[in-house]
C-alpha positions in Angstrom: 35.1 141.4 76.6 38.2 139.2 76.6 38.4 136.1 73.7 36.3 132.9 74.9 39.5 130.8 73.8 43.1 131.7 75.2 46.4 129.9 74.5 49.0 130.2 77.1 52.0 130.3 77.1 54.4 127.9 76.1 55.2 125.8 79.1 59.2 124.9 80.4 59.0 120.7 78.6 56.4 122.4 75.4 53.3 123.1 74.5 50.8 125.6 75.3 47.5 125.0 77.8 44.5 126.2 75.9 41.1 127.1 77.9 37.7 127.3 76.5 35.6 130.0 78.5 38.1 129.7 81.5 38.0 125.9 81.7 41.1 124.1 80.6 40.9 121.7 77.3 44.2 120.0 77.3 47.8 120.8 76.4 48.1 121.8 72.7 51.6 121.1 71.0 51.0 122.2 67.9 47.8 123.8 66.1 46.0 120.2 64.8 45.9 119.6 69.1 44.5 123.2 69.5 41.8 122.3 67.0 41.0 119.1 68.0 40.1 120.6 71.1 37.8 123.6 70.1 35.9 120.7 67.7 35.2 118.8 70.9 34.0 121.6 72.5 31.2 122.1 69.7 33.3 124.6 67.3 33.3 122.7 64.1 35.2 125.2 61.9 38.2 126.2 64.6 40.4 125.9 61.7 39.6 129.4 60.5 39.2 130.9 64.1 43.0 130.5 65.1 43.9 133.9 64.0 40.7 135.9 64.8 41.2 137.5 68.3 37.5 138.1 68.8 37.8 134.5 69.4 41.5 133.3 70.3 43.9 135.1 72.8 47.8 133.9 72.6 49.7 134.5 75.3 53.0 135.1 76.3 54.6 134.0 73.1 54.3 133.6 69.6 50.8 132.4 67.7 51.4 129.1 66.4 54.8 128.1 68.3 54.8 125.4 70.7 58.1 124.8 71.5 59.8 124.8 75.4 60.1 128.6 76.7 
């Protein structure tokens, strides 16, 4: 079973799309966004689930980096 929450990767202008269960929350451009989102999406502690990849997938780049590809 693949992680519920995948982080894409970093886009040509920045920032990352993130999806939640295959539906897209928003364009993250730095972790605070990324956890804004998962909070809205009834995850009150996303803080500590960034690096657990039962739960978070990051793709095609670095974990945490943001910046243009």
């Amino acid at each position: 079973m693949s992680a519920p929450i995948v982080i894409h990767r970093p886009s040509p202008t920045g920032g990352r799309r993130v999806t939640i269960r295959d539906h897209i929350a928003g364009l993250a451009h730095d972790d605070h966004d990324v956890v804004e989102f998962l909070r809205r999406a009834g995850l009150p502690d996303a803080e500590q689930l960034l690096d657990q990849p039962e739960w978070v997938e990051w793709r095609g780049g670095r974990a945490h980096r943001y910046e243009a590809a």
